[in-house]
ZAVO-594697 format. One line per 8 residues: number of its first residue (from 1); their letters; for each residue x, y, z of N, C-alpha, C. Coordinates in Angstrom, 1 decimal. Layout:
<recs>
NUM> a> X Y Z X Y Z X Y Z  ...
</recs>
This chain:
<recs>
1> xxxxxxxx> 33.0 -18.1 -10.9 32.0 -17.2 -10.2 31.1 -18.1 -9.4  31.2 -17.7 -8.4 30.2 -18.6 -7.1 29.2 -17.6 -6.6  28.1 -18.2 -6.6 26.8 -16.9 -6.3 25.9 -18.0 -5.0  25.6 -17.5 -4.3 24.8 -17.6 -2.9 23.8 -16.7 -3.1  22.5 -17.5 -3.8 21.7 -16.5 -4.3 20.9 -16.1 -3.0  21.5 -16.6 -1.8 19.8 -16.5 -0.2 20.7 -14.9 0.5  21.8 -14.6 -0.5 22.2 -13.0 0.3 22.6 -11.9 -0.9  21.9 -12.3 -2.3 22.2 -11.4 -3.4 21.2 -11.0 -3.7
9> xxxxxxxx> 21.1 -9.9 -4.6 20.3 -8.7 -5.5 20.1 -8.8 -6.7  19.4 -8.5 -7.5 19.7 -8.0 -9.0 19.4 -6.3 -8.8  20.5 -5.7 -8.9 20.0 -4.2 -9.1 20.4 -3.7 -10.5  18.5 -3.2 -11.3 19.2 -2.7 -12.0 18.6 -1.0 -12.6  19.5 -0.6 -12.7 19.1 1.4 -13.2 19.1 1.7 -14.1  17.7 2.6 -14.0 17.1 3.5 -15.5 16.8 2.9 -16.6  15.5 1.8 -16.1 15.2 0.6 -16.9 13.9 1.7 -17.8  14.5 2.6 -18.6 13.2 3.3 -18.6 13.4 4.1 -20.2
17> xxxxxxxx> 12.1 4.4 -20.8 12.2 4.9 -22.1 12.8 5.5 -22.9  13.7 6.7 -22.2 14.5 7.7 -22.6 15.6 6.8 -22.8  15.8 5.7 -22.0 17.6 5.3 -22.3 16.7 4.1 -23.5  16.1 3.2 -23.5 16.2 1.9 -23.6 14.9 1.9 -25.3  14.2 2.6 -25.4 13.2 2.8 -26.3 13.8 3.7 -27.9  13.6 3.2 -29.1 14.0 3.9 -29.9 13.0 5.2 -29.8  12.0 5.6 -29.0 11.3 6.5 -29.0 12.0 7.6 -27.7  12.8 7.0 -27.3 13.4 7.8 -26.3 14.5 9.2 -26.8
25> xxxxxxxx> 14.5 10.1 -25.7 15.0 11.2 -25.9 17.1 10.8 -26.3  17.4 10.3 -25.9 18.9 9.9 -26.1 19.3 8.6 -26.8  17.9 8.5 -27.7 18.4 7.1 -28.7 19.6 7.1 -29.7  19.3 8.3 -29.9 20.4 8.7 -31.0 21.9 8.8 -30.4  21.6 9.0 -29.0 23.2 8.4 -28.8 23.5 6.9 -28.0  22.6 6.4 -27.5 22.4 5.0 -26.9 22.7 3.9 -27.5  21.7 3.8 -28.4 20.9 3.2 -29.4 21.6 2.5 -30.1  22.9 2.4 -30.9 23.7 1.8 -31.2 24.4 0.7 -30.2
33> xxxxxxxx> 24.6 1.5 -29.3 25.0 0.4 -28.0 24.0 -0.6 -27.3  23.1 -0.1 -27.3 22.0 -1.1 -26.5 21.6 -2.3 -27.7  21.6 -2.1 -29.1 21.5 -3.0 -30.3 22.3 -3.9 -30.3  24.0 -3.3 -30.1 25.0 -4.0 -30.2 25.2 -5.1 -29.1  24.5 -4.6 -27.6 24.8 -5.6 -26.4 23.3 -6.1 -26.7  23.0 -6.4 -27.3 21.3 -6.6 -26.9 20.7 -6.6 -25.3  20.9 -5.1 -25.4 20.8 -4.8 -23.7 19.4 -5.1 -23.3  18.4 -4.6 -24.1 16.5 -4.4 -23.7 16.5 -6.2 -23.3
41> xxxxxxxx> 16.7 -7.4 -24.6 17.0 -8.7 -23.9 17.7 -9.6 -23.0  18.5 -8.5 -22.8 19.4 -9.4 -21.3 19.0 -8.7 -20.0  18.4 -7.4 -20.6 17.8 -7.2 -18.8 16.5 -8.1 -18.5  15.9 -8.4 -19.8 14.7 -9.1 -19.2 15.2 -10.3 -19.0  16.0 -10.9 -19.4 16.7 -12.0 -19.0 17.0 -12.2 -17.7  17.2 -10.9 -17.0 18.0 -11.1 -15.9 16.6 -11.0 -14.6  15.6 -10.6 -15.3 14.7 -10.2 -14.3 14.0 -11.7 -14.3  13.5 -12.5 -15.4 13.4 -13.5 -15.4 14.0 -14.7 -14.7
49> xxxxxxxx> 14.9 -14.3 -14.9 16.5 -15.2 -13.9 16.1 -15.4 -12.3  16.0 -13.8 -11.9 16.0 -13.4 -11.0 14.7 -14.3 -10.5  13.8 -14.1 -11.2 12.1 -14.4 -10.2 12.1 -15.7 -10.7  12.9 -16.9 -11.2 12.9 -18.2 -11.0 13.8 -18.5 -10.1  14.8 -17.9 -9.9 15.9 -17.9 -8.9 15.7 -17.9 -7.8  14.6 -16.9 -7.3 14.1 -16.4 -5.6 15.0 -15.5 -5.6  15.5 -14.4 -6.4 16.9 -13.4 -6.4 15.7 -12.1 -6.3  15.8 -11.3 -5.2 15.3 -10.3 -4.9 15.6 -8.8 -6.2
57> xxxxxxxx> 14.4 -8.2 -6.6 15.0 -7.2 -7.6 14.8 -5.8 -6.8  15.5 -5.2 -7.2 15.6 -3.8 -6.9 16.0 -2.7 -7.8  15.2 -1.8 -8.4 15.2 -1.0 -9.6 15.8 0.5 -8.9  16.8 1.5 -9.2 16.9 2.3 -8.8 16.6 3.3 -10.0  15.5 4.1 -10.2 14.9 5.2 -11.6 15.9 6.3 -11.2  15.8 7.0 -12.8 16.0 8.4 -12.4 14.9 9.5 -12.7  14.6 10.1 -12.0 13.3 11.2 -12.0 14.0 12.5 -11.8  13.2 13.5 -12.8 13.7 14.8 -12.7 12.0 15.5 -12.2
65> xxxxxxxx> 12.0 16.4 -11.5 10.9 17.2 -10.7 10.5 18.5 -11.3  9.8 19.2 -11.7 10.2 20.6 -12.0 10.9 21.6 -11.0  11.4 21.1 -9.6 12.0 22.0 -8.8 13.2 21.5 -9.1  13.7 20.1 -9.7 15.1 20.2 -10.4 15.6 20.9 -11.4  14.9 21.3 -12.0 15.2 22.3 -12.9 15.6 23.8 -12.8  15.8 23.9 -11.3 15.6 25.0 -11.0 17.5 25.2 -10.2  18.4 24.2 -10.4 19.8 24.1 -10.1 20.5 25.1 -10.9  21.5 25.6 -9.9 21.9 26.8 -10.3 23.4 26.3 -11.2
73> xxxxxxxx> 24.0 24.9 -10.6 25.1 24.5 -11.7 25.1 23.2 -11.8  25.4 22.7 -13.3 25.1 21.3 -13.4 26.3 20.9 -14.3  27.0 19.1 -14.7 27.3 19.1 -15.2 27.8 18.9 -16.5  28.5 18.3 -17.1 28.1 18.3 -18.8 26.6 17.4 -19.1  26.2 16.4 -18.7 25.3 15.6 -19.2 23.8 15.7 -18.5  24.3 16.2 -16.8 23.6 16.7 -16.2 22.4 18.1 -17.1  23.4 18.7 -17.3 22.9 19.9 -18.0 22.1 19.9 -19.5  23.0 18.5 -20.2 22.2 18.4 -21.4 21.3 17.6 -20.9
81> xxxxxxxx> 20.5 16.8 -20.2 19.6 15.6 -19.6 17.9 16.6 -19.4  18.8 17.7 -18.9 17.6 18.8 -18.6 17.3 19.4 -19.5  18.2 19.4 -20.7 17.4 20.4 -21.7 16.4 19.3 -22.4  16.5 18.7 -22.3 15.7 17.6 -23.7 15.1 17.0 -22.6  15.1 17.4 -21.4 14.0 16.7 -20.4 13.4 15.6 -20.1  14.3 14.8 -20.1 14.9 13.3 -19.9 14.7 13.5 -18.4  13.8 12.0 -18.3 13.1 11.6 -17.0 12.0 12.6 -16.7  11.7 13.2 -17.4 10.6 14.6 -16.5 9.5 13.6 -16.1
89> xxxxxxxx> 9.1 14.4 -14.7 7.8 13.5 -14.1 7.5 15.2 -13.6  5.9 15.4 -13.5 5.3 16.7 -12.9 5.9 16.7 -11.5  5.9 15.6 -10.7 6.1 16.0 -9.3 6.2 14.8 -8.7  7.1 14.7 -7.1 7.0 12.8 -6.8 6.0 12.5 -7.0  4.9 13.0 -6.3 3.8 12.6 -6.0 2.4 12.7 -6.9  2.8 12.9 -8.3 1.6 12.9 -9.2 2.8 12.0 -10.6  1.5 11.5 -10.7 1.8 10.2 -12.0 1.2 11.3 -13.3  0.3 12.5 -13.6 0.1 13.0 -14.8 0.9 12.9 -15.8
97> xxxxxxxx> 0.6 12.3 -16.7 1.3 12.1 -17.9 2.5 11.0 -17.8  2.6 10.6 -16.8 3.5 9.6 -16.6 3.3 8.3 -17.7  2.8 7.9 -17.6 2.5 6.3 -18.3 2.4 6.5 -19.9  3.4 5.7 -20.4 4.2 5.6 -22.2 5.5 7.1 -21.8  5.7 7.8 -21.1 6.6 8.6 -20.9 8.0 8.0 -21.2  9.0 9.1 -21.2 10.1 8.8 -21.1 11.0 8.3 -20.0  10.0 9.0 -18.9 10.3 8.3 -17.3 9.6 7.0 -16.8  8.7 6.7 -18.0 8.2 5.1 -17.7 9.2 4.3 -17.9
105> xxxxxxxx> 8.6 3.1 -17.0 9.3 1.8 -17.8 9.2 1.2 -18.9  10.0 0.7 -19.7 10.0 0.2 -20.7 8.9 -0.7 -20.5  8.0 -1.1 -22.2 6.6 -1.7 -21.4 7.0 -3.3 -21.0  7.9 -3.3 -22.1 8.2 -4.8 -21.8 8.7 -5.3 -20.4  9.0 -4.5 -19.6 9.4 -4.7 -18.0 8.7 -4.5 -17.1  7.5 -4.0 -17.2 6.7 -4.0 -16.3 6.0 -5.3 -15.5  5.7 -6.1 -16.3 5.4 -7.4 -15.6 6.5 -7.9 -14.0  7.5 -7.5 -14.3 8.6 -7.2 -13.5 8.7 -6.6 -12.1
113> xxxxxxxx> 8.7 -5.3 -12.8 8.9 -4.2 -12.3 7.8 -4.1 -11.1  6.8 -4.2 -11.6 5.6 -4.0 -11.2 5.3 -5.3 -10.1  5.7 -5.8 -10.2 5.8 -7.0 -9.5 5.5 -6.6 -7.9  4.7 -7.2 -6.7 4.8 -6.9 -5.7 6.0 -6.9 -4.8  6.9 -8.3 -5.3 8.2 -8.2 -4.6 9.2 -7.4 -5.1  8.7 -6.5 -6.3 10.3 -6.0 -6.9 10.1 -4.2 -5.5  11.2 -4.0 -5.3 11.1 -2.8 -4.3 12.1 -1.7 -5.4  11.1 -1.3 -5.7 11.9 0.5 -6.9 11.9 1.7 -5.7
121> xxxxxxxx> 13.3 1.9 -5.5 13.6 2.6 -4.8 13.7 4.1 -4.9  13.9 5.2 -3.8 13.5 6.5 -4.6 14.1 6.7 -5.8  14.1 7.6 -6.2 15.3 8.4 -7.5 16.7 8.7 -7.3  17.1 8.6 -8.1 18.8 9.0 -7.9 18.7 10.4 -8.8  19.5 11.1 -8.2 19.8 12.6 -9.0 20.5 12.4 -10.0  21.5 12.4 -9.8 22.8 12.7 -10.7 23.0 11.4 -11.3  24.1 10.3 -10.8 24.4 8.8 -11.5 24.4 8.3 -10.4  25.1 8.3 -9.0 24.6 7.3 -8.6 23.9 6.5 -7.1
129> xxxxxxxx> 24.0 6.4 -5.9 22.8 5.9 -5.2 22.7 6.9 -3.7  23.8 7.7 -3.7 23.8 8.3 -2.5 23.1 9.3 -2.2  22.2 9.7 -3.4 21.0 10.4 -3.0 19.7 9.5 -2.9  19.6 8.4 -3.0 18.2 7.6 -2.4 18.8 6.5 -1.5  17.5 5.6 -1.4 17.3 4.5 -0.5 17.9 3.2 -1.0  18.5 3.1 -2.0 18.7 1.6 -2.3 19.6 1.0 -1.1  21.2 1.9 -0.6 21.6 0.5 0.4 20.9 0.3 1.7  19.7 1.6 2.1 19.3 0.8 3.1 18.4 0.1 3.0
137> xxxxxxxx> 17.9 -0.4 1.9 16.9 -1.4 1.5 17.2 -2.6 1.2  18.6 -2.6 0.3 19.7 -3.9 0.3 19.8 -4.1 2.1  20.4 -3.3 2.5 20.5 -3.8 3.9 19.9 -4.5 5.0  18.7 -3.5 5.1 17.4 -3.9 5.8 16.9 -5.4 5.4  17.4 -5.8 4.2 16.9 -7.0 4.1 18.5 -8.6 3.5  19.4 -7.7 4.6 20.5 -9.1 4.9 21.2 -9.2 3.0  21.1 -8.4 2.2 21.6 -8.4 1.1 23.4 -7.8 1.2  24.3 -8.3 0.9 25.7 -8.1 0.8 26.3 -8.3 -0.9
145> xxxxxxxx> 25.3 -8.9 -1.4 26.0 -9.5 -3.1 25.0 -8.8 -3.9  25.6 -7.8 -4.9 24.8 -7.5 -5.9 24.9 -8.0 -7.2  24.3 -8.1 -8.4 24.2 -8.7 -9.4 23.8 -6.9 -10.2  24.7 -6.4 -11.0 24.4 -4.8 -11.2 24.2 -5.1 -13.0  23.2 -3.9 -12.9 22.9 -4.1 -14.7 22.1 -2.7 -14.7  21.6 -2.5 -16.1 20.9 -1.5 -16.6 21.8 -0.1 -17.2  21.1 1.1 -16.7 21.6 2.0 -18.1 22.1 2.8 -17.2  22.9 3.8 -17.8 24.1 3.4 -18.6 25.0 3.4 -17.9
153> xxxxxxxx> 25.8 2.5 -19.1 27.3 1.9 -18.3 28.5 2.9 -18.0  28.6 3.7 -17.9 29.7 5.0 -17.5 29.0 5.8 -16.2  27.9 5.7 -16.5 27.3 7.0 -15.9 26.2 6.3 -14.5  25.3 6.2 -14.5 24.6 5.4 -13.6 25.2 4.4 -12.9  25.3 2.7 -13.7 25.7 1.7 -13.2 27.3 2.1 -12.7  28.4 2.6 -13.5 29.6 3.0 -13.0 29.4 3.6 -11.8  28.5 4.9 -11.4 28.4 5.4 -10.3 27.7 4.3 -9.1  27.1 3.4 -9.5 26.0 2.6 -8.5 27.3 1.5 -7.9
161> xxxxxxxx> 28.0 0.8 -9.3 29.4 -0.2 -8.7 29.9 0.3 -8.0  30.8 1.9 -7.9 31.8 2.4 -7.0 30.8 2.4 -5.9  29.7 2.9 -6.0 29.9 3.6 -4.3 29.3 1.7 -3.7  28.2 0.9 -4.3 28.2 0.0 -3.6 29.7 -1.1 -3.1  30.6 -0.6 -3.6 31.9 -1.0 -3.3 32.2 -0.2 -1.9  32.1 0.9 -2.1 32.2 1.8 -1.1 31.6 1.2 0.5  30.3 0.9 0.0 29.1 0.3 1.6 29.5 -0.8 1.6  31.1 -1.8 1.1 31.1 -3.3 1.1 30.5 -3.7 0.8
169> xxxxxxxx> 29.5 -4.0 -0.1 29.3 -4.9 -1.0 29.8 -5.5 -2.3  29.4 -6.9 -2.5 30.4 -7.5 -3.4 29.6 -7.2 -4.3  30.1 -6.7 -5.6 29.6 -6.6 -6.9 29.7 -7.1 -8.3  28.9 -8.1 -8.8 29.2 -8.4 -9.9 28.5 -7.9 -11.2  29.2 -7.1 -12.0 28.4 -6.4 -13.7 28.2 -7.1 -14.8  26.8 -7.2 -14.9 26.2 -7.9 -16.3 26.7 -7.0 -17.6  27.7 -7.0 -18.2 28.1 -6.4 -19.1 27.7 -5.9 -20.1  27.0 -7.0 -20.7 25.9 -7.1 -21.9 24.4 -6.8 -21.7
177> xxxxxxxx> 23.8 -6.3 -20.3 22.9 -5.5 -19.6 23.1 -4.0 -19.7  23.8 -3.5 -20.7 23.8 -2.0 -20.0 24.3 -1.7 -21.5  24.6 -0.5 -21.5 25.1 0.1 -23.0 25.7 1.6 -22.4  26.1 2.7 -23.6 26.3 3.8 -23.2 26.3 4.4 -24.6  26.4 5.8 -24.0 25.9 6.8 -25.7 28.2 6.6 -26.2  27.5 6.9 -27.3 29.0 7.3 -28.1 29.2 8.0 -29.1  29.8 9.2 -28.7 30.1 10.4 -29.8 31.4 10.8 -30.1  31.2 11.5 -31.3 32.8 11.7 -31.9 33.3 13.1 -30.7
185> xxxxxxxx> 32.4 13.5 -29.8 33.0 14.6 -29.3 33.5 14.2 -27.5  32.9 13.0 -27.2 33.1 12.7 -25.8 33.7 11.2 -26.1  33.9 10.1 -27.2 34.2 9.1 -27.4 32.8 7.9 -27.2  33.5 7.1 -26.9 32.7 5.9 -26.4 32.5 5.5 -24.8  31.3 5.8 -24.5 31.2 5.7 -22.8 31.4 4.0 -22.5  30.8 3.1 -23.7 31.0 1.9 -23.3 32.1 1.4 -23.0  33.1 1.3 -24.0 34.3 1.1 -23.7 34.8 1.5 -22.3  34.8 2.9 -22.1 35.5 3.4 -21.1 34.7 3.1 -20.1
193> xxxxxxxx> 33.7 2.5 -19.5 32.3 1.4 -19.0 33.8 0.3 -18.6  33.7 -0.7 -19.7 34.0 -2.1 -19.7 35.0 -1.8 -18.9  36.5 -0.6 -19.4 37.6 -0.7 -19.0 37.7 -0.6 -17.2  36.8 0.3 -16.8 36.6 0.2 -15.4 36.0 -0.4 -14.5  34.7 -1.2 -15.0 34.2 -2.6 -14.7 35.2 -3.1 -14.5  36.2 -3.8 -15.1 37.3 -4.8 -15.1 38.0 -4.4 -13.8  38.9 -3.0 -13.9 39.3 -2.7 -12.3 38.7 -2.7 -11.2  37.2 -2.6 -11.2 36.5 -2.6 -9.6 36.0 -3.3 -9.5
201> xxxxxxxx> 35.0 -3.8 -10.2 33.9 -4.8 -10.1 34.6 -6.3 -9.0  34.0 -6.9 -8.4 34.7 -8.1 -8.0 34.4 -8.8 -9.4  33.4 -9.1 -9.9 33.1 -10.0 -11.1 32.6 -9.3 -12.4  33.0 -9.3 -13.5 31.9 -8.9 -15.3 32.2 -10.1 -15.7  30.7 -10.3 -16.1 30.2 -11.5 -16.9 29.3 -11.2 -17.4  28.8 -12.1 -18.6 27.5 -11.6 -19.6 26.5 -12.3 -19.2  25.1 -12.2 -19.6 23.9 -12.8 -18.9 24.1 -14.2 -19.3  24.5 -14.7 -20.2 24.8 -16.2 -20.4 25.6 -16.8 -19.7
209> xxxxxxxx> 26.4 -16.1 -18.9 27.7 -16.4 -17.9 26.5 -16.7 -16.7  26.0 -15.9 -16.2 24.6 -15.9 -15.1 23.8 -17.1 -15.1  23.2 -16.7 -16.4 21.9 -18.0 -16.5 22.8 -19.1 -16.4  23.8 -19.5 -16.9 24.2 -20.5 -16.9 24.8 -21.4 -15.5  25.2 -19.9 -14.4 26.3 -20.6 -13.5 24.8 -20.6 -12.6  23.5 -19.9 -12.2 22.5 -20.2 -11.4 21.7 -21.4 -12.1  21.4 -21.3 -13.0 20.7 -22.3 -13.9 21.4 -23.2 -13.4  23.1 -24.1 -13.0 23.6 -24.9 -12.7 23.9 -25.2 -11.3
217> x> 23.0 -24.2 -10.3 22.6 -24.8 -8.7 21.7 -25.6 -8.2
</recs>
């Protein structure tokens, strides 16, 4: 793996309580996977990486509105996401009750996040980027190579790899960045994550694969 970090990204999705916090609304199905990949420490890893690197971050959230609640058909996860009210924020434009939420960021990433150069782009609806701004923000700023991580690996980051395949961009998945729920009634999303990573992705590697091959420029 060869990285030209002066035209890559680190993008990473739904760095945020509900997925990533044992206090979060879907720990109980997460939560075993994120433990298992030590995902909460390789994303900080990678953000770290990133701001010694000069590697541009780009966070894409997911936020639910109270006028999204108001959809007349949704999917399977879609549907459950809304009952247990995962991501709720009052409104774009009011933070009430936001901060320690489930739609915050994890606290440990805010130093990050929060960062003046990190650019958090709108919300994504569903999983993945074709309802906000991320590729014209990748674009607008000469970006072609992404470095993809965060939650979850079936649903979000799966959705964010194909379509940024889609706008030609080269993609490489932090594997050990990301996790997914697993139930006896839908299986294991991670697995079925990894197995499709491997067919699209241009590159999966773990954050030690990363630190190690930019740490060695």
């Amino acid at each position: 793996m060869a990285l030209d970090t002066t035209n890559t990204a680190l993008v990473v999705t739904d760095p945020q309580n509900d997925f990533l916090s044992p206090d979060g609304v879907t720990w109980g199905l997460v939560g075993e996977s994120v433990v298992a990949n030590q995902t909460v420490p390789n994303i900080e890893a990678l953000f770290q990486l990133a701001r010694r690197a000069g590697i541009p971050v780009f966070v894409s959230p997911h936020y639910y509105y109270p006028t999204d609640h108001q959809w007349e058909f949704e999917g399977t996860l879609e549907k459950a996401m809304h009952e247990i009210h995962m991501f709720d924020r009052t409104g774009p434009l009011d933070l009430e009750n936001f901060e320690g939420s489930g739609a915050d960021w994890l606290e440990r990433y805010k130093p990050y996040i929060q960062h003046p150069d990190t650019v958090v782009v709108s919300p994504h609806k569903i999983y993945g980027p074709e309802t906000n701004d991320l590729v014209l923000q990748l674009r607008k700023r000469g970006i072609d190579r992404v470095l993809l991580a965060g939650m979850s690996a079936n649903l979000c980051v799966e959705s964010h790899l194909r379509e940024l395949l889609e706008q030609g961009f080269e993609v490489t998945v932090v594997r050990d960045a990301t996790a997914a729920a697993q139930t006896p009634e839908l299986g294991d999303g991670y697995a079925a994550a990894l197995t499709n990573f491997g067919f699209l992705a241009n590159a999966v590697v773990t954050t030690k694969d990363l630190v190690d091959t930019i740490g060695a420029d």
